[in-house]
Structure formats: structure tokens, C-alpha cells
N, C-alpha and C positions, 0 to 999 in steps of 0.2 A: 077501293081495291082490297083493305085488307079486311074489309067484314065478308065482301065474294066467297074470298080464299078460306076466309073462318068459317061461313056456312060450307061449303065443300067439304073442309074436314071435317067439320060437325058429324053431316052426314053419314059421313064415311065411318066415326065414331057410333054412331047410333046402329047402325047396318051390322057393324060387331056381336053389336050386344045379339043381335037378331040370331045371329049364328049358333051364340048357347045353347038358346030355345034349340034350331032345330037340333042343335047335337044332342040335346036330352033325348029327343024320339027315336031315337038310334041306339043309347045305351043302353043293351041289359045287362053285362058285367064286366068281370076286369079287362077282361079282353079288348074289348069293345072300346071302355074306360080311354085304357091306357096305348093301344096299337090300333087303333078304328077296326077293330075284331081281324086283324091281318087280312084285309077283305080291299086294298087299294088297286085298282089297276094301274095302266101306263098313265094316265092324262091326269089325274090325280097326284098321283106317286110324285112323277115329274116335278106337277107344279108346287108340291109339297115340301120338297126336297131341296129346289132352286131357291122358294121364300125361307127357310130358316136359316141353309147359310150366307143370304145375300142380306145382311142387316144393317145397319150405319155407316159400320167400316167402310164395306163395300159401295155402297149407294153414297152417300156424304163425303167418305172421306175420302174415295175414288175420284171424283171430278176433285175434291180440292189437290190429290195427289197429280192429277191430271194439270192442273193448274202451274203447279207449280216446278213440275219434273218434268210435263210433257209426254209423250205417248208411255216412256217408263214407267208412270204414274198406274199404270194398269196391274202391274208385277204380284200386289197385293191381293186382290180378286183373279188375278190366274192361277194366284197359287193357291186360292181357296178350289178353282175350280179343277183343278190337276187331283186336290186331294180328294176330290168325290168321284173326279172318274178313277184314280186308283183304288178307293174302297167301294165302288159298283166296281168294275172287273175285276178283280181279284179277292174281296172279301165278302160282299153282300151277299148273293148267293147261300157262301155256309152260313151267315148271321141268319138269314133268314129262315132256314131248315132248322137250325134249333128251339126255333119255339119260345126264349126265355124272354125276360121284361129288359133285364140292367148288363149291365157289362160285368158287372160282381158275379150274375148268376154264369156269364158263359166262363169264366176263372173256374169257378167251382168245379162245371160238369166238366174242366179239361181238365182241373189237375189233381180234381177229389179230393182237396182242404179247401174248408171253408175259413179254419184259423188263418192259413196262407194268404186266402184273400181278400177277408171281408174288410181290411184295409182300405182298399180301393173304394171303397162305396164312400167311405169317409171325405177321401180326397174327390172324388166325382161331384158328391155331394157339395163340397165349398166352392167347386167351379162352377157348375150349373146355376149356383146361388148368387154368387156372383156375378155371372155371366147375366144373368134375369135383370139384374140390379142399375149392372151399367148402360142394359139398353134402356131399361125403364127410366133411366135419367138423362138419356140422348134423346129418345121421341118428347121428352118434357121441356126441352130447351124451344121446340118447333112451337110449340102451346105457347109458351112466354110470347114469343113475338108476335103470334097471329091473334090472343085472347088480353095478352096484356096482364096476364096471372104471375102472382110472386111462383118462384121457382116449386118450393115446396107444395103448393096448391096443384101447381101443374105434373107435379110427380105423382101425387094423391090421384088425382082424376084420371090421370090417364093410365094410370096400374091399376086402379079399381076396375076400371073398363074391360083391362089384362086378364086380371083376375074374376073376372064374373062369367066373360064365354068359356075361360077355359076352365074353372070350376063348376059348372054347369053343365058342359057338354064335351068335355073332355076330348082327348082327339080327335071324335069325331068333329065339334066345332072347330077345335083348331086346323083342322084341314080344309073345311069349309073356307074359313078365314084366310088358309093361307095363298086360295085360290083366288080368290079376289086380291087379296094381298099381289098374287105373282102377276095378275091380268095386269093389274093397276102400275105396277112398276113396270111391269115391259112397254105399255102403252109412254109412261109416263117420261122413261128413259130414252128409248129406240124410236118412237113416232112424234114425240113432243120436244124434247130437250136438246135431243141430238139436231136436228134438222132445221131447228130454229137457232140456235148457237152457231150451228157450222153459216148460217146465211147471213147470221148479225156480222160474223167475222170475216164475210166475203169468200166462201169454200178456202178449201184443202192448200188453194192457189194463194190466195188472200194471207191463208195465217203464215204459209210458208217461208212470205216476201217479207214478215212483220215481226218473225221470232226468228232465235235462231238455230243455227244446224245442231246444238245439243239437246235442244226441244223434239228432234226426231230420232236421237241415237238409242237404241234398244238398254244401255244402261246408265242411262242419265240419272237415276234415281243413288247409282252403286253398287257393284256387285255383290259388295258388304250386307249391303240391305235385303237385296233380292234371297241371296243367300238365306238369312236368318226369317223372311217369308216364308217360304218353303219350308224352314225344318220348324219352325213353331205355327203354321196354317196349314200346310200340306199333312204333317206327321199330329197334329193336335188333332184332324179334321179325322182319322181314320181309327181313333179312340174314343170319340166324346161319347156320352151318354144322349145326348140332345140329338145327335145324328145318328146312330144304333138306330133311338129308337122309333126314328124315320123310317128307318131301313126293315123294322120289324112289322111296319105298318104292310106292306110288300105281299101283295096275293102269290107269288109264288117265285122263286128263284130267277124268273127271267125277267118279272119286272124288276124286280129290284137291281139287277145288271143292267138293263140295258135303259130301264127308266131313269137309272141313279150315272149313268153314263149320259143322254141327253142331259140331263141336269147339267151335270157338269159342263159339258160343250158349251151350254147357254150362260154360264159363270163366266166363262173366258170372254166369250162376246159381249158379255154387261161390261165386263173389267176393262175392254177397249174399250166402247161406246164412252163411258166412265173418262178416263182419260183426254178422250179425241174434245169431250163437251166440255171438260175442264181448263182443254189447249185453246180453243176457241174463246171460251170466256176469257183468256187470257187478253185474246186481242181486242175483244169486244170491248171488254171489262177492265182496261188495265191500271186502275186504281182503286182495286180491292186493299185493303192494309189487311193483308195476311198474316204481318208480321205481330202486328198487334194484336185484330181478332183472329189470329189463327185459320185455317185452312179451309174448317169444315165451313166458314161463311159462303165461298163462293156458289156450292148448292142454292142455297138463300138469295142471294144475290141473281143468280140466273133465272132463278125460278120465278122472281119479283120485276125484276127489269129488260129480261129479252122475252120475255111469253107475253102473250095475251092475259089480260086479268082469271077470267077461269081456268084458260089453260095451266096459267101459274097454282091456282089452287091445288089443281087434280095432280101437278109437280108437286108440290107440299105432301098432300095426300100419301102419294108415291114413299115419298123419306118414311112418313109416319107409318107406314105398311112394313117399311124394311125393315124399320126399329122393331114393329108390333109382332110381327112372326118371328122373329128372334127372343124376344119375351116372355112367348108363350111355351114355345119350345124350348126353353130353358127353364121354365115354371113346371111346366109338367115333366120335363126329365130328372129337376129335383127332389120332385113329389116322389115320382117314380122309386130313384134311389133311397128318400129316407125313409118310406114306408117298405119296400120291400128287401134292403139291404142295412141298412144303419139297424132301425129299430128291434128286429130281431137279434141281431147283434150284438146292441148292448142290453138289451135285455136277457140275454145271456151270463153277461158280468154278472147278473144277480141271482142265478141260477131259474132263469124262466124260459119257457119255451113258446115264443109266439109264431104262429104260421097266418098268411098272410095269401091273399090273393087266390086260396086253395080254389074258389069257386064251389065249395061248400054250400057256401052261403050268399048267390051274386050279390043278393040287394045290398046284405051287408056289405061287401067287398067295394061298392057303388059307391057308396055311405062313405065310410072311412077312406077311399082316396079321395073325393070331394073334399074330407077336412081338410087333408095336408095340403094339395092345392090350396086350398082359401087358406092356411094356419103359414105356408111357406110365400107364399103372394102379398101377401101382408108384411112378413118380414122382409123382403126385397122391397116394399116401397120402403119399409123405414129404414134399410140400409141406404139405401137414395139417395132418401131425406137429409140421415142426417151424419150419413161419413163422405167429408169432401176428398177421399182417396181409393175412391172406389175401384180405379183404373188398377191403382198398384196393388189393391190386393188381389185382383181379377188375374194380375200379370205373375204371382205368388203361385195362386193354386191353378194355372195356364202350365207355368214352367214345373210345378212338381208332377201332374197331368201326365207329363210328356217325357221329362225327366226319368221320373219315377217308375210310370206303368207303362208305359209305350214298347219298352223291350220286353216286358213278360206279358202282354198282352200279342202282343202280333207274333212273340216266339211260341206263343202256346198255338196260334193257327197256323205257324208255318216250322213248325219244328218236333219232332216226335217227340226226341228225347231229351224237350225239356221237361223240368216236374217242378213239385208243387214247393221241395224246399229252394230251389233255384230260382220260383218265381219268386216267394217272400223274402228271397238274399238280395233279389237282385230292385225287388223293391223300396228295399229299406236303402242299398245302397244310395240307388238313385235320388232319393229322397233325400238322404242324407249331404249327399256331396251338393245337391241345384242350392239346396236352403244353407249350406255350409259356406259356398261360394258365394250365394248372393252376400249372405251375411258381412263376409271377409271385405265384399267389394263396394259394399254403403259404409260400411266403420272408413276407408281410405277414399271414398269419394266424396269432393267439392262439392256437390252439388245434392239436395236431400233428394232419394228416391232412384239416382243414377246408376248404382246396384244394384237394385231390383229391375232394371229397366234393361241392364246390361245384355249382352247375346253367349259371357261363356259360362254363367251357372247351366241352362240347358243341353251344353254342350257336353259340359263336364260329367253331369248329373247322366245323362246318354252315354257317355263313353264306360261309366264307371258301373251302370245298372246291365250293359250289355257282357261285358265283363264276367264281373261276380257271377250271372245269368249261368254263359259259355260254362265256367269253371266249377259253379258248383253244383249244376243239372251233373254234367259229366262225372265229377267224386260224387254224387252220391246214387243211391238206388231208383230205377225209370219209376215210373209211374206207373201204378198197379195196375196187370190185365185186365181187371173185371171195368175199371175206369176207363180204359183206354177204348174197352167195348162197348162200353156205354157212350162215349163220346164220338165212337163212329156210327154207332148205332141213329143218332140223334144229327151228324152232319151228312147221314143219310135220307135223312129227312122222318126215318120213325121215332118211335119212343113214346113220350106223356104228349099228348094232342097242345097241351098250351105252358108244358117248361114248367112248369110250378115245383114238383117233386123233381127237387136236385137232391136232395135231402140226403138221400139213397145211394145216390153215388156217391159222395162222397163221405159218407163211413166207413 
């Protein structure tokens, strides 16, 4: 059984690599590189869109939440999928019309400092990187079991593999990838997992006589919980740099609406299926030790002893897909960020002026984000490898993310008269108070890590950045006409053909 399931993923690994090659014949510059040349239609977009925020959480830790909460178990992936149809209908559209690469650049074109904002690439950049890190060491737990590799080995190979289509063939592979990616989980989930789980446990009738009536209640999980889903999935989901730059992938304002809206729909439907296959392994399955191995085993479990031997494979497969397009799209949106936001940046501190992505020079431009992919790919596996708290510091630069930029990021697209000293007040603020609180609340908690893990530093960090925001847009002077016209100028879809020259506005 388990060499099947090995060769399956094998496959499925090899098939990868295949995708760089072709996204090489597609690249000629940054565009291209870094947003698949904003050339995605609906069915693409779509599939695109669904595979990088459906990754472990969602896939693995869905059925284990399903497991163990029962159809509440879902609350997790609905809130991812609530947050993508709120930023398809309501924000993707203008992202899309702007033209830029990073979320640092649309700061800029709205509030014309680039001192104000180039903060944010900093903080974007430790999340993406992190984010890269913790899935590449969740698809490497799957390798241990199926190959029998020490942990570290299994993180090395399978980020290598990461790192080779999407340094290769840059968006373009990664979308390739993430299409097979999405076939293979919806197959894997909705026509395999589900339907053989719900029969192992004798249908709907079956689990119903055998669990009980809080296995059905909408908030079995906690309102508590549900809650803090929502404002750190929903509200994280409609900021990340990783999903932007989805979203800039987008041939034109209406696919990005209404393709990044199916996405979403189809989030909510995995997050039940998730659950219901979870509820069922329950009855199936009801001597998983959760409590010891933890939650995410029951995927594993289902996939290995209610399927068919292949069928299980092509289930495996599925997790490894979830994990692998969250990987990638956090690899390249880190790339993204330190070559086009950090390193000008602090090459500034030194009084240098580097431009980046002008399209000058595509090859070169080709060139040099290739490195940072392979130079950033490389440090995500050895963050992997060899820091056993990868979670908590993912959960650090999550909560400052949100904290921090969340209010001057969405107040700069839904509020005129904020500007650019209210955004850097209100970023500092935020920042200040999530990392101030968490701090306060690990020094007085029992248990190591309970503070960072806690629900009111983003709270607080939110309350306190939205604040400063209101108060100090309002004392002080709006944001310059010539800026403001250039920012409607560009969320009307004209301006620079590909967002490079921000430079200009904001002087």
C-alpha cells in the first residue's frame, strides 16, 4: 500500500518539476515573472485563487476540525472563503486597475510617501516568509510517512521541488501548478474522500444515531473561536501580499470579481465537505488518539484505511497539492516584496538609488527575480529545518500583518481623507500595541508560547491603529491634489501600463 501511494506522489512530484519548464516559454519579463503578464482569464484565475488559500489548514486540518467539532469544524475555511469573496467584490477590481506588483507599492501611489510606507514590505516580507516555511514543513510531515525520510531530508526535497518550478517559471508555472493542484483536491476531497467516509459511516443517518446532537450545532467549535477566525482569516485574507498578487494575475476587473468570488464560493463548499468527512471518520474511525497525535492525523488515517490503495494515494497527493500551492505563493510573493520593496529601501539607508522591475531591461529583470526566489526558497527550507517554532513566529508577523496594516491599508481604498502621516501613525501604533500585548501576555502566562497565541493583542493592536488612523488623518493636512489625481487616475484603470513608476507620485 504504501510504495502505491509513494509512487502517486512521486509522480505528482515529478509532474511539478514539468511545469517550470513550461512556465519558462512564457516568461519574457517582470510581468510575466511575477503576475502571469496579468493575462489569467476566469477558469484559470479561479483555479488559481482557490489552490493558494486552501493549504493544510484548510485540507488537513479541516477534516481533523471536522473530527473532532463536528460540522462546526468548517468555521475555519469559511472564514478563509468569506474573506476572498469580500476582497473579489469589493477590492479586486481597483487592485487590479492599478497595475502595481506589492501592497507597499499601492501605499505609496495612495498616500504619496514612500517613507510612510515602506515599513510594510518589511512586515509583509516576515509573513510570506514565514508563511513559505510552515507549509514547506507541513507537506514534509506527508513524505516522512509515505518515503520513511528523516524529517529534515523530507523538508530539503520537497522545498527543492518548491523552489525549482517556481524559480524557473515563475507565475506562470505556479499557476500551471496550481491547476492541477486545484483539479487534484477537488477530485480528491468532493468525489473520493467524501463519499467513501460518508458510506464507511453508514450516510448522514448512520453518523447521526452514533454521535451526538452537538456534533450537529452550528457552534460546537465556540463562538470564541469562530469569532477570532474571521477577524485573523477573513481580515488577514484581504491584505496578504500572496493574495494581491493573485489578484494582479487577473486579465481585467471582472475576472478578478467574479472569478475571486467563485473561488470563494468553492472555499466554503471544501470547508463543509472538510468537516462532514471529518464527522464521518469519526464514526468510522473512532479510535484515532487525537489527543496524542493531534488532529491533523485523521486526513492520514482516512486516506490510508477507508479508500481504495490508489484512491488513497491520489488523497495524499491532494494534502501535498494543498500544502505545495501555498508554498509557492508565498515564495514568490516574498520574492516579490524583498526585491521590489525591502531592497530599495534599505538601500536607501545608504544613500543609493536602486530601481527595480523598470522593464528596462526584461532579461535582466528575469534574471535578478529568479535569484531572490532561489536565494528566499532556500531560506524557508532552512527556516523549516531548523526552527522547531515556526508556527509562533508565523503567528507574530500574522498578528502585526493585521494589527498593524490592516487599518491603513483598507482605509487608504475606502477612505479619502485618510493620508500618509495617519497611515504611518496608525501603523506604528498597531504594531506597537499587538507586539506590546502579546509581550505583556507571555511574561504572565503558564504555559510558553500562550501569548503569542492569545486572540487580544490583534484586537487591541486593531482597536488602537484604527484610532490613531481616524485622529490623526483628521489633525493633520489631506493628501496632496496632484496624488490624489494620480491615484484616481490609475483606479481608473490609466496611468504607467505596468505600475513600476510610483516614484513620481509620490514626491
Amino acid at each position: 500500500m504504501e510504495i502505491i501511494n509513494g509512487t502517486i506522489v512521486a509522480v505528482y512530484l515529478a509532474a511539478m518539476l514539468a511545469f517550470g519548464w513550461w512556465g519558462k516559454s512564457r516568461t519574457k519579463n517582470s510581468s510575466d515573472y511575477l503576475v502571469a503578464g496579468r493575462r489569467l482569464g476566469p477558469f484559470l484565475y479561479t483555479g488559481t485563487m482557490a489552490a493558494v488559500v486552501l493549504g493544510g489548514a484548510s485540507t488537513v486540518g479541516g477534516v481533523g476540525l471536522g473530527y473532532k467539532f463536528g460540522v462546526s469544524g468548517m468555521w475555519l475555511v469559511v472564514a478563509i472563503g468569506v474573506g476572498v469573496i469580500l476582497l473579489s467584490l469589493v477590492f479586486a477590481p481597483t487592485l487590479q486597475r492599478l497595475k502595481v506588483f506589492t501592497v507597499s507599492q499601492m501605499l505609496t501611489l495612495r498616500y504619496g510617501s514612500k517613507s510612510a510606507t515602506n515599513t510594510s514590505g518589511i512586515v509583509m516580507l516576515a509573513y510570506t516568509l514565514m508563511l513559505c516555511a510552515t507549509s514547506t514543513s507541513a507537506y514534509a510531515t506527508i513524505f516522512v510517512v509515505l518515503f520513511g525520510w528523516e524529517k529534515w531530508m523530507a523538508i530539503a526535497i520537497g522545498g527543492i521541488i518548491v523552489v525549482i518550478y517556481s524559480t524557473i517559471g515563475g507565475m506562470w508555472s505556479i499557476t500551471l501548478a496550481d491547476q492541477v493542484q486545484f483539479v487534484i483536491k477537488t477530485v480528491g476531497i468532493f468525489f473520493l474522500m467524501l463519499p467513501f467516509a460518508l458510506n464507511a459511516a453508514g450516510g448522514m443517518g448512520g453518523i447521526r444515531e452514533r454521535v451526538g446532537a452537538e456534533f450537529f450545532t452550528w457552534d460546537g467549535i465556540g463562538v470564541q473561536t469562530i469569532i477570532t477566525y474571521f477577524v485573523v482569516y477573513t481580515l488577514g485574507l484581504l491584505i496578504g501580499q500572496d493574495i494581491w498578487q493573485r489578484v494582479f494575475t487577473a486579465k481585467t476587473p471582472k475576472v478578478a470579481r467574479w472569478g475571486g468570488t467563485t473561488a470563494g464560493i468553492y472555499c466554503v463548499l471544501y470547508g463543509a465537505a472538510g468537516a462532514i468527512i471529518g464527522l464521518a471518520a469519526r464514526v468510522a474511525l473512532p479510535d484515532i488518539d487525537v489527543v496524542n497525535l493531534g488532529k491533523d492525523v485523521v486526513y492520514a488515517e482516512v486516506a490510508t484505511q477507508l479508500l481504495p490503495v490508489a484512491v488513497g494515494g491520489l488523497v495524499l497527493a491532494a494534502a501535498v497539492a494543498a500544502m505545495m500551492s501555498t508554498a509557492s505563493g508565498a515564495l514568490i510573493a516574498a520574492a516579490t516584496v524583498a526585491r521590489t520593496d525591502v531592497t530599495p529601501f534599505v538601500a536607501g539607508w545608504f544613500g543609493k538609488e536602486i530601481r527595480v522591475n523598470s522593464n528596462e531591461n526584461p532579461e535582466h529583470d528575469v534574471r535578478a527575480n529568479r535569484i531572490w526566489v532561489l536565494i528566499l526558497g532556500l531560506v524557508a527550507i532552512l527556516l523549516a529545518i531548523m526552527v522547531s517554532d515556526v508556527v509562533a513566529a508565523l503567528t507574530i508577523a500574522y498578528d502585526i500583518l493585521v494589527g498593524g496594516l490592516l487599518v491603513a491599508i483598507i482605509g487608504g481604498l475606502m477612505w479619502k481623507r485618510g493620508n500618509g502621516i495617519g497611515a504611518a501613525a496608525s501603523m506604528a501604533a498597531g504594531t506597537v500595541v499587538t507586539l506590546g500585548t502579546m509581550i505583556v501576555l507571555e511574561i504572565q502566562a503558564e504555559n510558553r508560547f500562550d501569548g503569542i497565541y492569545a486572540n487580544e493583542p490583534i484586537y487591541y493592536g486593531l482597536i488602537a491603529s484604527a484610532i490613531v488612523y481616524v485622529v490623526v488623518s483628521l489633525a493633520t493636512r489631506p493628501t496632496a491634489t496632484a496624488v490624489i489625481d494620480g491615484w484616481n487616475s490609475r483606479v481608473a484603470g490609466e496611468g504607467d501600463v505596468e505600475g513600476i513608476e510610483v516614484e513620481s507620485i509620490a514626491k
